[in-house]
N, C-alpha and C positions, 0 to 999 in steps of 0.2 A: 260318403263324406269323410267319414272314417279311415278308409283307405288310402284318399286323396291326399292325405294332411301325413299320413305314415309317409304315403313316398316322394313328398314333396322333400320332410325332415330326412329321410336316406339318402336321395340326391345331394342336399347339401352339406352333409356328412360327407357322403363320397368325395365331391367338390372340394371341401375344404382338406379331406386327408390327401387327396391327389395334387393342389396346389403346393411349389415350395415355399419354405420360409423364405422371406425378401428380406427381412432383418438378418443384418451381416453382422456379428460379432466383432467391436475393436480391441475389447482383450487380447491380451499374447497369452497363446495358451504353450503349456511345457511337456517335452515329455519325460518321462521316466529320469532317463540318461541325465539332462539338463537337472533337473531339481536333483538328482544323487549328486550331480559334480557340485551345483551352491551349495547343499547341505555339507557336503564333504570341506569348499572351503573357508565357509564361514566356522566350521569344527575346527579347521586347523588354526583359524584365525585365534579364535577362543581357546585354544591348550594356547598357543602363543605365549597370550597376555597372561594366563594363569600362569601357565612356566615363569614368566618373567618375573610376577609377582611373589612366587613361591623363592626365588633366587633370590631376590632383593631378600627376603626374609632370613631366609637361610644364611645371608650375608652379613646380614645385621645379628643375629642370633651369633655368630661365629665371632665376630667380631665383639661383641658382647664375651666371651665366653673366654677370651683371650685375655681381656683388661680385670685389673686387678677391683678392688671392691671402691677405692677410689677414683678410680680411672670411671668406675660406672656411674658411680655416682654425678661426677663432672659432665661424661657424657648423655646422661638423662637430663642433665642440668640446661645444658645447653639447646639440647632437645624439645625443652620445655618452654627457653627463652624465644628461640624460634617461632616453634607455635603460636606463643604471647603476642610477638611482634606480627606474624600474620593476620592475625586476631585483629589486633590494633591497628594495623590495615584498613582491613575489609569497612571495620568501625567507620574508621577515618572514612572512608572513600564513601560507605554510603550516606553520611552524614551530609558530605559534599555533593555528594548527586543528589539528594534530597532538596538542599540550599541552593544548589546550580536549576535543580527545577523550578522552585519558587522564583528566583530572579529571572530565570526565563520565560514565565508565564507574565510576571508585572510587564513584561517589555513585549507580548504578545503573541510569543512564540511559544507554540504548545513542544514540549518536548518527550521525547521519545530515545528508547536506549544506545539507538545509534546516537543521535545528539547531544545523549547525556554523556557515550564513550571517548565525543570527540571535545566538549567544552570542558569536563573534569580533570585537575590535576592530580599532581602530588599534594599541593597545600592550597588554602583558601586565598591567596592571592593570586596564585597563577592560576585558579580556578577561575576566579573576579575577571583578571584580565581575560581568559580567553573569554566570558559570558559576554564582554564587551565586544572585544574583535568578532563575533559570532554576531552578535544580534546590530551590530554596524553593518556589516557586509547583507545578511538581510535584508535590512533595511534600503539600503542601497541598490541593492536587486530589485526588493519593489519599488522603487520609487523609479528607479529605470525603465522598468515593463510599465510602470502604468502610465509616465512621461512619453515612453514609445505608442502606447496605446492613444495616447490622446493628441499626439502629432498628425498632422497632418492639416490640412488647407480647411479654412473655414466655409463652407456650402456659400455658394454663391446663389443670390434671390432668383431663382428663375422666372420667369414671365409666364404670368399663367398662358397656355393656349387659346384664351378666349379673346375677343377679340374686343376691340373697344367698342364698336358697333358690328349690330347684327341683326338679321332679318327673325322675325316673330317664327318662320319654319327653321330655323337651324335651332331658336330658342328650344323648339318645341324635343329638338331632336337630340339635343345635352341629356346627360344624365343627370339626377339629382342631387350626387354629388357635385358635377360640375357648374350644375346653376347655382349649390351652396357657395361654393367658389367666388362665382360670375356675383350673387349678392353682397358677397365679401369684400372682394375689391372694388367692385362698379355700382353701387346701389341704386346708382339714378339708372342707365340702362337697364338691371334688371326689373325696374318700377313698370319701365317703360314696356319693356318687353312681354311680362306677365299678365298686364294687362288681362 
């Protein structure tokens, strides 16, 4: 029994090493070559940007380095003014994506950063207006689709298939739904019929 049950489990050892894998791989696989040239030019990509950045530095430093002790001080000045006003931006702008969201939510539109990119202004009126022109046009979309959806011809009463009179074997041979029907419309035949 012993034996039995050994060569039964070595057969199917065998069987299963001798069959091939049917699972097909849809990874892309690389070789060697291919991953050294991406690695090579995504490297070059990267000194690029550094290069570039190292430049801009070095340009600024130089340029610095040229202006006299008020010249720098102006230019930091400015510098800073810059900054501030980006700052004062950003402020601005989330404050009104914040406020462009709430007013788009009261009107039923959930929004989202594409919608927020396209109804936000510069300032809080031409933010207002476009939150208007946005959720008008919406609105008007659905009511279009759901006008189209609900066009169309009103069902005409069909006539049920049953007939006004009928013999007790046709009765017999309605379904159950259909004699619900035939009791619906016709009560007095079905009285008659049921019998």
């Amino acid at each position: 029994m012993a034996e039995e049950i050994k060569e039964s489990v070595e057969q199917d050892v065998q069987e299963q090493a001798s069959t091939p894998d049917t699972e097909q791989s849809t990874e892309k696989t690389f070789t060697q070559a291919e991953m050294d040239e991406i690695i090579q030019q995504r490297l070059k990509k990267a000194e690029k940007s550094y290069a570039r950045k190292m430049q801009e530095q070095l340009d600024e430093a130089e340029k610095l380095r040229q202006m006299n002790a008020e010249q720098k001080a102006e230019y930091e000045k400015e510098k800073q003014e810059a900054e501030i006003a980006d700052l004062r931006a950003q402020l601005n702008r989330n404050a009104l994506e914040k406020e462009a969201s709430k007013l788009l939510s009261e009107t039923g539109i959930v929004a989202d950063d594409e919608i927020l990119s396209f109804v936000v202004k510069e300032d809080a009126e031409g933010t207002q207006e476009a939150i208007n022109r946005f959720s008008s046009l919406v609105n008007d979309m659905a009511d279009k689709k759901v006008s189209e959806m609900l066009r169309g011809n009103t069902p005409k009463k069909i006539e049920g298939n049953l007939k006004t009179s009928m013999t007790e074997e046709e009765f017999r041979q309605l379904s159950y739904t259909e004699q619900a029907t035939l009791y619906q419309e016709n009560p007095e035949l079905y009285a008659q019929l049921s019998k």
